[in-house]
PDB file with one MODEL, atoms N, CA, C and O in Angstrom:
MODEL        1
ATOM      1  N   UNK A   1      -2.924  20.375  10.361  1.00  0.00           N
ATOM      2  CA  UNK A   1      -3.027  20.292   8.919  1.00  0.00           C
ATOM      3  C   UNK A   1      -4.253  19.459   8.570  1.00  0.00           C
ATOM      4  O   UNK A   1      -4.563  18.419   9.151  1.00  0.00           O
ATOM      5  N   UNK A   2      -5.180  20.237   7.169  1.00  0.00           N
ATOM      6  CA  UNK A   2      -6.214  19.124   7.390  1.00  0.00           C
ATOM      7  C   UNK A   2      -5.944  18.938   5.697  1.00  0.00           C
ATOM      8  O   UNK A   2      -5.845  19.757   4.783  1.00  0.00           O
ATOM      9  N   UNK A   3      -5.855  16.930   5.779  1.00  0.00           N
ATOM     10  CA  UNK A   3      -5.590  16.221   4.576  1.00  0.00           C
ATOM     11  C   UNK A   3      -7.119  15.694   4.493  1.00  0.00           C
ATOM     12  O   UNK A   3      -7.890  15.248   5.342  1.00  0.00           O
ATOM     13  N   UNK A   4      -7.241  15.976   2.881  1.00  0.00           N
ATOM     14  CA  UNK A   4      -8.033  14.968   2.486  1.00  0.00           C
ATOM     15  C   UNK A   4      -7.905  13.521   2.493  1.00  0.00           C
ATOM     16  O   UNK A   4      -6.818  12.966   2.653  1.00  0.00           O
ATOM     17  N   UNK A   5      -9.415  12.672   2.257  1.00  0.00           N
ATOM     18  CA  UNK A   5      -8.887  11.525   2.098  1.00  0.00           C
ATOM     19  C   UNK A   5      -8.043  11.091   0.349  1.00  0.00           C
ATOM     20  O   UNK A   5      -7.107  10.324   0.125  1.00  0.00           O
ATOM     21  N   UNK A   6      -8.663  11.744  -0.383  1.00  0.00           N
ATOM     22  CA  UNK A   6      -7.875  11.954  -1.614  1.00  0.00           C
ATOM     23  C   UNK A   6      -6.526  11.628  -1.510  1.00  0.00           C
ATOM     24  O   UNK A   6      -6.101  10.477  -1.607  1.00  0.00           O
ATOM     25  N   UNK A   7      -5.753  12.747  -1.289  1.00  0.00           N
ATOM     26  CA  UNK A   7      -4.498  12.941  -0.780  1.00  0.00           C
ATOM     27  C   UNK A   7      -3.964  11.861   0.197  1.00  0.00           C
ATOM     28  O   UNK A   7      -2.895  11.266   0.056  1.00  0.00           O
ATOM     29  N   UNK A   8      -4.591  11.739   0.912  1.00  0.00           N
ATOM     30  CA  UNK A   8      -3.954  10.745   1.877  1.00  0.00           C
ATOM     31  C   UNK A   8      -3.857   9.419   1.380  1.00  0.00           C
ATOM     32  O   UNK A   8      -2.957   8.636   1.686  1.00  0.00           O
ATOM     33  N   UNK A   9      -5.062   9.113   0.394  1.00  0.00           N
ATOM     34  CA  UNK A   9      -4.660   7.555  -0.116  1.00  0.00           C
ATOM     35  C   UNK A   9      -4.039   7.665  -1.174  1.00  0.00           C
ATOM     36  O   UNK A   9      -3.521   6.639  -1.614  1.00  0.00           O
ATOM     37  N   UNK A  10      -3.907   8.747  -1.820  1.00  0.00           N
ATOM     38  CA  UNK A  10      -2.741   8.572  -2.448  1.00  0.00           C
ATOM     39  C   UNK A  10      -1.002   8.724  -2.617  1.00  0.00           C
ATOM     40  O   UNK A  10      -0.237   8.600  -3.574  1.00  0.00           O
ATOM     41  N   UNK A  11      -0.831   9.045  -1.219  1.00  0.00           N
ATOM     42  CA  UNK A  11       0.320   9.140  -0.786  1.00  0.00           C
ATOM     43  C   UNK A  11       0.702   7.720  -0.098  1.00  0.00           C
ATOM     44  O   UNK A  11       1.856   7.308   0.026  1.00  0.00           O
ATOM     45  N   UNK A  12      -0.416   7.078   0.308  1.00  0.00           N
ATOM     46  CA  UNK A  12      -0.070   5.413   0.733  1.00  0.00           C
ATOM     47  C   UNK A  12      -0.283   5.016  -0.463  1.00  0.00           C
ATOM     48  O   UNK A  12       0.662   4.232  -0.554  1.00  0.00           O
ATOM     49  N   UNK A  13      -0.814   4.959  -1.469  1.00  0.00           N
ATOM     50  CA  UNK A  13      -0.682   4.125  -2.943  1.00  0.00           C
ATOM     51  C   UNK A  13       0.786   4.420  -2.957  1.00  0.00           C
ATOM     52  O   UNK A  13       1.443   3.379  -2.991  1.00  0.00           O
ATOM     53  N   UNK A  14       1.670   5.761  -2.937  1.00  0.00           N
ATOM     54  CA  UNK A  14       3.317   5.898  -3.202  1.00  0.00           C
ATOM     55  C   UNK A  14       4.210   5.161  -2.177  1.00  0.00           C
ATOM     56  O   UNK A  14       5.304   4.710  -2.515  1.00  0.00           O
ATOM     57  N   UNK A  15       3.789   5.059  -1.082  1.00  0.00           N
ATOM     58  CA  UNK A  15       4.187   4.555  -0.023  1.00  0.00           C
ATOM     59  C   UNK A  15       4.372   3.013  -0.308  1.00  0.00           C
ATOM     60  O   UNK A  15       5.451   2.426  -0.229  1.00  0.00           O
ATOM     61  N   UNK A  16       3.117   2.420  -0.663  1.00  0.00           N
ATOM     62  CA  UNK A  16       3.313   0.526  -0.307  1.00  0.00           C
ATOM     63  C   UNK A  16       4.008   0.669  -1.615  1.00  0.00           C
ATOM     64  O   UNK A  16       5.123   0.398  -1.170  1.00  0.00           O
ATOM     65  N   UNK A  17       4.207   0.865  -2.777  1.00  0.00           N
ATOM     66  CA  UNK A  17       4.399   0.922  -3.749  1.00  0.00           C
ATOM     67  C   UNK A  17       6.098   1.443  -3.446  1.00  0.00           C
ATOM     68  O   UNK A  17       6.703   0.941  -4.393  1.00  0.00           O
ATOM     69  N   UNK A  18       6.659   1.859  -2.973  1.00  0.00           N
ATOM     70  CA  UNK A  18       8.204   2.560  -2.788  1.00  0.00           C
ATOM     71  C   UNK A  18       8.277   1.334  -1.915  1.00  0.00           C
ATOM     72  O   UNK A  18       8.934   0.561  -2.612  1.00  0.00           O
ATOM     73  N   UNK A  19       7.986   0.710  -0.797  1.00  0.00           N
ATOM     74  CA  UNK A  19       7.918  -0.348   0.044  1.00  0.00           C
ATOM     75  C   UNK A  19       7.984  -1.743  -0.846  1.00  0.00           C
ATOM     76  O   UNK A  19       8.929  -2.532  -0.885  1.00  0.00           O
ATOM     77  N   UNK A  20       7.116  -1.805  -1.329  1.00  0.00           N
ATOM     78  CA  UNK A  20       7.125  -3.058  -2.513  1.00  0.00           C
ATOM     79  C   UNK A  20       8.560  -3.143  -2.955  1.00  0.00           C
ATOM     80  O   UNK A  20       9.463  -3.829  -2.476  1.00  0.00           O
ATOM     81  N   UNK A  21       8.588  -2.153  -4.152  1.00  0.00           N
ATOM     82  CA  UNK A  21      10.133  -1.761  -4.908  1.00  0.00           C
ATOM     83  C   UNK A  21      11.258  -2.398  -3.798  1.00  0.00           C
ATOM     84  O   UNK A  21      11.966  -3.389  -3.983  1.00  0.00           O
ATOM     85  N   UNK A  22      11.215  -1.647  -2.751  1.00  0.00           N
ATOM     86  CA  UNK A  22      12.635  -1.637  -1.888  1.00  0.00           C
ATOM     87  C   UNK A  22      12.506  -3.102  -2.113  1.00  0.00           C
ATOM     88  O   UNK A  22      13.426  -3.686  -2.687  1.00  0.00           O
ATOM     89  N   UNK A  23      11.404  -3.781  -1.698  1.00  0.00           N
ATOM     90  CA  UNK A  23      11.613  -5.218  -1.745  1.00  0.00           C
ATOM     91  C   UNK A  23      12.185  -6.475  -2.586  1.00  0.00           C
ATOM     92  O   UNK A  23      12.460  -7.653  -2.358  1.00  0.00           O
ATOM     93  N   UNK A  24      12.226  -5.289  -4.050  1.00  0.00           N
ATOM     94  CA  UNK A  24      12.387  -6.354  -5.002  1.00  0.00           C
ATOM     95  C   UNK A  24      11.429  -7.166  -5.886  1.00  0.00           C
ATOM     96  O   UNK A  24      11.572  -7.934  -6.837  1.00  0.00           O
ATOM     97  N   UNK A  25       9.899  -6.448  -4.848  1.00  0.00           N
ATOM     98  CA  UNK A  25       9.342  -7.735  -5.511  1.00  0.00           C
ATOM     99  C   UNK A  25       8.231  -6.891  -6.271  1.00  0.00           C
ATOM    100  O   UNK A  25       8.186  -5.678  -6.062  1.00  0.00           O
ATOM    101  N   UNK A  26       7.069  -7.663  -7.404  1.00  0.00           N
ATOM    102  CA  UNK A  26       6.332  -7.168  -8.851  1.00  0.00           C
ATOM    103  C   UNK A  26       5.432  -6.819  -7.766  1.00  0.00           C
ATOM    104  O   UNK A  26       5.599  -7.056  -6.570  1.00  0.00           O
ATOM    105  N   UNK A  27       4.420  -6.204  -8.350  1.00  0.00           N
ATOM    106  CA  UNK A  27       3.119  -6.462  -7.993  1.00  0.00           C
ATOM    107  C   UNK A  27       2.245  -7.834  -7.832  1.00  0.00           C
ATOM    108  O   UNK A  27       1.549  -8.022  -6.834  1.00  0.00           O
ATOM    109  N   UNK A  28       2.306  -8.413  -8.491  1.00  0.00           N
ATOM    110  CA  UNK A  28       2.260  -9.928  -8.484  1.00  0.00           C
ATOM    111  C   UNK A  28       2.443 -11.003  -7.631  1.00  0.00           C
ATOM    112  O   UNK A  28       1.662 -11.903  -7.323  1.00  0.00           O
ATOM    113  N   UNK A  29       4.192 -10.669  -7.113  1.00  0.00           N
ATOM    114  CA  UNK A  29       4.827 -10.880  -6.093  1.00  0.00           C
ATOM    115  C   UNK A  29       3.875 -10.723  -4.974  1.00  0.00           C
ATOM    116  O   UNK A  29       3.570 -11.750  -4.368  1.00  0.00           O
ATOM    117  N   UNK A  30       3.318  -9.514  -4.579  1.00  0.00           N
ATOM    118  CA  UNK A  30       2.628  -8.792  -3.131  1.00  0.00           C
ATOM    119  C   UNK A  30       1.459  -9.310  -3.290  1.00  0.00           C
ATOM    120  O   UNK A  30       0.776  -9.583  -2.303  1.00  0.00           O
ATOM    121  N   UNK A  31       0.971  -9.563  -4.704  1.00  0.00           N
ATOM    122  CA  UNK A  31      -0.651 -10.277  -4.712  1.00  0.00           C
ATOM    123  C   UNK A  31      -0.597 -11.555  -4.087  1.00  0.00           C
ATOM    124  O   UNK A  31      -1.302 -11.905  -3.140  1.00  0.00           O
ATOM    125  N   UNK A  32       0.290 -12.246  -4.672  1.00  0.00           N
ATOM    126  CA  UNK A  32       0.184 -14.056  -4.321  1.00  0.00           C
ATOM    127  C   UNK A  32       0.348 -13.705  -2.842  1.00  0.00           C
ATOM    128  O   UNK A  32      -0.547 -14.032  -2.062  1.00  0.00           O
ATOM    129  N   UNK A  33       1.406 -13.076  -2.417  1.00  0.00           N
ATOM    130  CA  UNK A  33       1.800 -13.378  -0.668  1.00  0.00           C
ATOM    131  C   UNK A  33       0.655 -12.418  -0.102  1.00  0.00           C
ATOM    132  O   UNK A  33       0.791 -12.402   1.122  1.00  0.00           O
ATOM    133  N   UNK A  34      -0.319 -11.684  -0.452  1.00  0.00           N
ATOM    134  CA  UNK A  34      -1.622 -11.595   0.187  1.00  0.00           C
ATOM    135  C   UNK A  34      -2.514 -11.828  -0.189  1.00  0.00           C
ATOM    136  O   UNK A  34      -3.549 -11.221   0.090  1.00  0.00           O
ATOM    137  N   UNK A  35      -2.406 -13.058  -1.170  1.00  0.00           N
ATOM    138  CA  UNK A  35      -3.840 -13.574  -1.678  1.00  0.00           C
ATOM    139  C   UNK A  35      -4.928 -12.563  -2.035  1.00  0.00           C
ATOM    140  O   UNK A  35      -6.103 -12.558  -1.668  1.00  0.00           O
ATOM    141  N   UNK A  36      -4.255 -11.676  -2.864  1.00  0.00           N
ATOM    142  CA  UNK A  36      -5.550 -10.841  -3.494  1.00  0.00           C
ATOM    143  C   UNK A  36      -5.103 -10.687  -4.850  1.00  0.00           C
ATOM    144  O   UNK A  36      -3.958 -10.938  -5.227  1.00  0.00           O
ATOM    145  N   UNK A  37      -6.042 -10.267  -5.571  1.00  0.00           N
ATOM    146  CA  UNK A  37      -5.894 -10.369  -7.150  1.00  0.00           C
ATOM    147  C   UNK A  37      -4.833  -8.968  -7.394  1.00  0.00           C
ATOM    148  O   UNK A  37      -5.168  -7.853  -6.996  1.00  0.00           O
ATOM    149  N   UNK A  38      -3.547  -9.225  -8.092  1.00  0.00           N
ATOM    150  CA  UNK A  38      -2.738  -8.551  -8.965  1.00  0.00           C
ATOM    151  C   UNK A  38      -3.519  -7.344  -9.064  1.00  0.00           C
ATOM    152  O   UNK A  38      -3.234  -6.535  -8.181  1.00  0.00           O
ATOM    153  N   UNK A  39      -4.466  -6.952  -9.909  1.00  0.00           N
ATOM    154  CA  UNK A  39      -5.753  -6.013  -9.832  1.00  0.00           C
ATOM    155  C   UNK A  39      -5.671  -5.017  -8.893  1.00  0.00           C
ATOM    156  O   UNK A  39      -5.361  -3.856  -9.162  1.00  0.00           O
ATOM    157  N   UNK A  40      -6.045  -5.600  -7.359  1.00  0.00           N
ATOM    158  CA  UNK A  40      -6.464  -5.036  -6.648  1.00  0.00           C
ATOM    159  C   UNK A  40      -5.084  -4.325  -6.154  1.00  0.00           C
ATOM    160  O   UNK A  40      -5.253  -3.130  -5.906  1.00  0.00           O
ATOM    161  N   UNK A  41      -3.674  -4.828  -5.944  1.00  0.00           N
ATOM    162  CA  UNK A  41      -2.339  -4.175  -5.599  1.00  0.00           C
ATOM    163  C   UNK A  41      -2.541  -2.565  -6.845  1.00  0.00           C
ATOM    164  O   UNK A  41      -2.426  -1.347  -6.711  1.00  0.00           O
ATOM    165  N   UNK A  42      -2.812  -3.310  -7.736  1.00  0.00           N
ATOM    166  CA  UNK A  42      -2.716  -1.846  -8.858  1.00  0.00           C
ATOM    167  C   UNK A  42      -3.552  -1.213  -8.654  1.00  0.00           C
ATOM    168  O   UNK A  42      -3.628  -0.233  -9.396  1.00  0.00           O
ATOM    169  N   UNK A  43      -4.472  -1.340  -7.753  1.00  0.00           N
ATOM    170  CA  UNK A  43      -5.646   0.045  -8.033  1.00  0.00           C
ATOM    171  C   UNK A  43      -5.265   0.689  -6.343  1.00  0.00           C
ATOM    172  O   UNK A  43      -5.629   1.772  -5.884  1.00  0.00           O
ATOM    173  N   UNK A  44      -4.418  -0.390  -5.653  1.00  0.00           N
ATOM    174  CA  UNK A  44      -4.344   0.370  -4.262  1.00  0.00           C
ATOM    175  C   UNK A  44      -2.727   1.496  -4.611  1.00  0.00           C
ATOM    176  O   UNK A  44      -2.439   2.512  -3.978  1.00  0.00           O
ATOM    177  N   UNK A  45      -2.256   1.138  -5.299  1.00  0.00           N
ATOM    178  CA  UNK A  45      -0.989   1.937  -5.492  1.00  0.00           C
ATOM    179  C   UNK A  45      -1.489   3.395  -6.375  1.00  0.00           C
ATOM    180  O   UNK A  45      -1.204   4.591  -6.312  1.00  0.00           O
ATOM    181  N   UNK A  46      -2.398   2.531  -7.214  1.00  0.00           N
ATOM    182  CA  UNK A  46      -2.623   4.633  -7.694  1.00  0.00           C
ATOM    183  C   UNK A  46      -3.860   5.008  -7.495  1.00  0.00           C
ATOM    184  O   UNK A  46      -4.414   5.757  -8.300  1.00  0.00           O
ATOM    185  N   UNK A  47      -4.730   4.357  -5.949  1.00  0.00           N
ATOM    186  CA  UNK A  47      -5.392   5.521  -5.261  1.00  0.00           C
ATOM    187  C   UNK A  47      -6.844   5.333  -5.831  1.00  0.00           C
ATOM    188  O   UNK A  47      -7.744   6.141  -5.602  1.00  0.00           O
ATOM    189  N   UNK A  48      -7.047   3.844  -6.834  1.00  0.00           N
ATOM    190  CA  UNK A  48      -8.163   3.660  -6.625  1.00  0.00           C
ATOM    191  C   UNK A  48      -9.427   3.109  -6.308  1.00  0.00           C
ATOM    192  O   UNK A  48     -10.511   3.166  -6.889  1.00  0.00           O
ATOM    193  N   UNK A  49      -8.966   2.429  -5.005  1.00  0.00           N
ATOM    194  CA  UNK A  49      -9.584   1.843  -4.026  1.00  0.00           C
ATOM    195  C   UNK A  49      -9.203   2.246  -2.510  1.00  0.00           C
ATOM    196  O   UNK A  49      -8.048   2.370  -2.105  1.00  0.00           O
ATOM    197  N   UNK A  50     -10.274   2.414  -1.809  1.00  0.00           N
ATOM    198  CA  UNK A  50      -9.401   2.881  -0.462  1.00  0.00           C
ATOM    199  C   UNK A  50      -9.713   1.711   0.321  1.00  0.00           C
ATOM    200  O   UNK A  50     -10.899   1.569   0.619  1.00  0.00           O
ATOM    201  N   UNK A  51      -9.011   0.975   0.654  1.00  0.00           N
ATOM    202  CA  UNK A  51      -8.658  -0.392   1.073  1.00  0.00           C
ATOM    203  C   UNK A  51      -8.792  -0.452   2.088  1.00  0.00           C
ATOM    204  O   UNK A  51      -8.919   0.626   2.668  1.00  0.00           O
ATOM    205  N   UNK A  52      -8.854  -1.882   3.016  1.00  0.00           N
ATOM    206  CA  UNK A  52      -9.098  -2.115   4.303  1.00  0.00           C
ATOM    207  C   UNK A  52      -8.326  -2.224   4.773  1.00  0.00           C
ATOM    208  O   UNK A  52      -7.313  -2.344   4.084  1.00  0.00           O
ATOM    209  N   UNK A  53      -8.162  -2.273   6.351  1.00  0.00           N
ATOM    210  CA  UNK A  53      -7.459  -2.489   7.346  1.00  0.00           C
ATOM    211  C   UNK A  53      -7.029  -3.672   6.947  1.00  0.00           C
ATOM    212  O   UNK A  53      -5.802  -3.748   6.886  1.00  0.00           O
ATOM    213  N   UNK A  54      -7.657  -4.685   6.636  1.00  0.00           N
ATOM    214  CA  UNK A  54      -7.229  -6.078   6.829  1.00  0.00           C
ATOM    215  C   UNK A  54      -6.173  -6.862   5.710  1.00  0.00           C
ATOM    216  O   UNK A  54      -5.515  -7.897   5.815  1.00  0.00           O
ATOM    217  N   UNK A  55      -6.347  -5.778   4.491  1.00  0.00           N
ATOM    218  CA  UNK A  55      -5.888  -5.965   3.768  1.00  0.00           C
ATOM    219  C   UNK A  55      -4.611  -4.976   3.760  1.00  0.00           C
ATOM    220  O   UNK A  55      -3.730  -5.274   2.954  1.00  0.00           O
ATOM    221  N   UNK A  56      -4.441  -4.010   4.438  1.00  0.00           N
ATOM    222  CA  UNK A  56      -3.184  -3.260   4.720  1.00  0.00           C
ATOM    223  C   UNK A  56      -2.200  -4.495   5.568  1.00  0.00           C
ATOM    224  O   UNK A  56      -0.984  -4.588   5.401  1.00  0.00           O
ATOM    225  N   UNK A  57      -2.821  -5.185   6.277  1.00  0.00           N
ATOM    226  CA  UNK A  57      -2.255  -5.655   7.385  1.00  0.00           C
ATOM    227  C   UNK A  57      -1.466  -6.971   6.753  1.00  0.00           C
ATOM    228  O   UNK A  57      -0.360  -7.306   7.176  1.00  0.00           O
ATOM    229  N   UNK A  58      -2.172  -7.694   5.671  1.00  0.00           N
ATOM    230  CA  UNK A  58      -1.893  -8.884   4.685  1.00  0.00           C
ATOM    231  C   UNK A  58      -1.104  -7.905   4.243  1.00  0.00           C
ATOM    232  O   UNK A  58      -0.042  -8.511   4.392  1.00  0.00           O
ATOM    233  N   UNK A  59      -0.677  -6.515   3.670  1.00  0.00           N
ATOM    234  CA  UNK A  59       0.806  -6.054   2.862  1.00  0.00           C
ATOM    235  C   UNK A  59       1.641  -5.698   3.614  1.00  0.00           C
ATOM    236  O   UNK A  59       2.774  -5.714   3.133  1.00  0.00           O
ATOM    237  N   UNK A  60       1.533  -5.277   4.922  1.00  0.00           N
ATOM    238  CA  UNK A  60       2.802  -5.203   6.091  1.00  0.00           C
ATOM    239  C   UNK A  60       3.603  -6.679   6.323  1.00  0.00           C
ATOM    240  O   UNK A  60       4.780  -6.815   6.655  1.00  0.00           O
ATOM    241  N   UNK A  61       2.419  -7.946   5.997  1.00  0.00           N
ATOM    242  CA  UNK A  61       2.817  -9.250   6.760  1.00  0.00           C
ATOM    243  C   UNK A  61       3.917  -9.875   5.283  1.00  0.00           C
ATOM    244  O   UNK A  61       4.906 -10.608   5.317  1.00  0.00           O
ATOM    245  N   UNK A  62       3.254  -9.245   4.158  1.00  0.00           N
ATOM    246  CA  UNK A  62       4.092  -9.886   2.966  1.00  0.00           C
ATOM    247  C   UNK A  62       5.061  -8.993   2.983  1.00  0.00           C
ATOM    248  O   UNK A  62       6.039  -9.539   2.472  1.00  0.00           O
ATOM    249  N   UNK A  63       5.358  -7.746   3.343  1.00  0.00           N
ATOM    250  CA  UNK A  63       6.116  -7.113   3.095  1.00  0.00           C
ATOM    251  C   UNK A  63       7.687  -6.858   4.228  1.00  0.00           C
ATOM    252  O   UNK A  63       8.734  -6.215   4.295  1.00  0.00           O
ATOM    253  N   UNK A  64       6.882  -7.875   4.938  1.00  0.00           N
ATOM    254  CA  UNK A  64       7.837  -7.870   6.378  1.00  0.00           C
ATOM    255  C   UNK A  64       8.093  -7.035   7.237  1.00  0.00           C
ATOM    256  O   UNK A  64       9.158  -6.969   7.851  1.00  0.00           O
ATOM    257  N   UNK A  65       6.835  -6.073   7.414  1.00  0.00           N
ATOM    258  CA  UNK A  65       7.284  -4.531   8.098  1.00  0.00           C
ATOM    259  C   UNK A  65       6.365  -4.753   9.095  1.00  0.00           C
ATOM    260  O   UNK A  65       5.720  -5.801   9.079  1.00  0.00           O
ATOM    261  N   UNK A  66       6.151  -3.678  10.231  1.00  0.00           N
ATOM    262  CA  UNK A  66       5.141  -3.505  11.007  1.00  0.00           C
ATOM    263  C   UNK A  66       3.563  -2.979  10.603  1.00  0.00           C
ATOM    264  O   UNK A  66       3.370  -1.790  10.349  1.00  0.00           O
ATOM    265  N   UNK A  67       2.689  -3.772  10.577  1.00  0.00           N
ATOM    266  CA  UNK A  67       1.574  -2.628   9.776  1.00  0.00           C
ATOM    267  C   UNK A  67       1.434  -1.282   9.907  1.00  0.00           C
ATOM    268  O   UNK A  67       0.857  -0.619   9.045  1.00  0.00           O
ATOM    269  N   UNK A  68       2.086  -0.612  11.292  1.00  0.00           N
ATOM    270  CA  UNK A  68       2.472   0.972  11.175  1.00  0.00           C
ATOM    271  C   UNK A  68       3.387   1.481  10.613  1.00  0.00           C
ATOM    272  O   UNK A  68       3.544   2.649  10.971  1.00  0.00           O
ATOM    273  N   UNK A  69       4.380   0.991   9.565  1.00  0.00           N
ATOM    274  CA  UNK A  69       4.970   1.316   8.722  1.00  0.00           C
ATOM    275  C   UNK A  69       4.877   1.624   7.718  1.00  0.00           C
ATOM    276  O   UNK A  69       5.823   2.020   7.037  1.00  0.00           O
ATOM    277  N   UNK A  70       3.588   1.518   7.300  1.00  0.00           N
ATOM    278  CA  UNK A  70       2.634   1.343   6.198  1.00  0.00           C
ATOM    279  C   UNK A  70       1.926   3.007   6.254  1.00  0.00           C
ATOM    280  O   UNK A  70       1.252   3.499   5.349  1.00  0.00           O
ATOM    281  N   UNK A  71       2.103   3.334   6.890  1.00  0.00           N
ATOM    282  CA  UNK A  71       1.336   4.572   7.623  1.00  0.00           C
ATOM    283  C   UNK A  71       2.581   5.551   8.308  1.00  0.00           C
ATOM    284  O   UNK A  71       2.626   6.470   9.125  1.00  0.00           O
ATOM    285  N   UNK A  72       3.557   4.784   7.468  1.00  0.00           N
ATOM    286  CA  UNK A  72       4.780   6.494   8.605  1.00  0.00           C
ATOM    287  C   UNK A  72       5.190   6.614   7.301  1.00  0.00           C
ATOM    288  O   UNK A  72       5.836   5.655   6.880  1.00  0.00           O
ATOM    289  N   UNK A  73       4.891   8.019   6.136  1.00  0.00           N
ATOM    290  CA  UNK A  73       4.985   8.718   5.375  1.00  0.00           C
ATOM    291  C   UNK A  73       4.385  10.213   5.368  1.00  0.00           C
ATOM    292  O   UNK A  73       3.352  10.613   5.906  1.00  0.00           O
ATOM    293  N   UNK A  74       5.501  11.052   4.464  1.00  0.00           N
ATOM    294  CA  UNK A  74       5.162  11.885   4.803  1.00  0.00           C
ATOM    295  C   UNK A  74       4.265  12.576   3.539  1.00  0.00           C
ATOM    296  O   UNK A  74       4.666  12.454   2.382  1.00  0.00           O
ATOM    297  N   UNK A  75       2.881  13.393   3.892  1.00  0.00           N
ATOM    298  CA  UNK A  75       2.152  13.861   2.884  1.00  0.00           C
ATOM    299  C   UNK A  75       2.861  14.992   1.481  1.00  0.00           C
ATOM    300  O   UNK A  75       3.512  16.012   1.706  1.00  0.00           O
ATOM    301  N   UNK A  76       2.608  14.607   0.478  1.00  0.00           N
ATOM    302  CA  UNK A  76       2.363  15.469  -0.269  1.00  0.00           C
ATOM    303  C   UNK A  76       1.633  15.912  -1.210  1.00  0.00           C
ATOM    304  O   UNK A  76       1.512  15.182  -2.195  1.00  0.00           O
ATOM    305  N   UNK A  77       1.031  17.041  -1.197  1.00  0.00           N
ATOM    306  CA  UNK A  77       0.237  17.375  -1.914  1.00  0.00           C
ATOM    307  C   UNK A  77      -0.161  17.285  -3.074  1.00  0.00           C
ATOM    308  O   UNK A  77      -1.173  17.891  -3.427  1.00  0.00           O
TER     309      UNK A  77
ENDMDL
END
């Protein structure tokens, strides 16, 4: 199957964002515990920034998951 990157970051914007939720916690919440601006959580959830590794890895660590958890979703179009 060939995904765009389009598509693909925006199915992880639904992803950390359904992940967040389960958690309970705001956007806000996920900013402070990865030290990045409120801002930047909202533009990674609807796809408009395609974000770094390093900063995926700061939302697995606030989020308490494995950073490959972050990445086991399934595409949709």
């Amino acid at each position: 199957m060939d995904i765009s990157e389009e598509i693909f970051i925006a199915n992880l914007g639904v992803h950390i964002r359904q992940l967040r939720e389960k958690k309970n916690m705001s956007q806000q919440d996920l900013a402070n515990d990865c030290a990045i601006p409120k801002s930047q959580v909202a533009r990674i959830e609807r796809a408009k920034v395609n974000t770094t590794v390093r900063t995926l890895i700061k939302i697995a660590n606030a989020l308490e998951i494995e950073p490959k958890e972050l990445l086991n979703f399934s595409i949709k179009q």
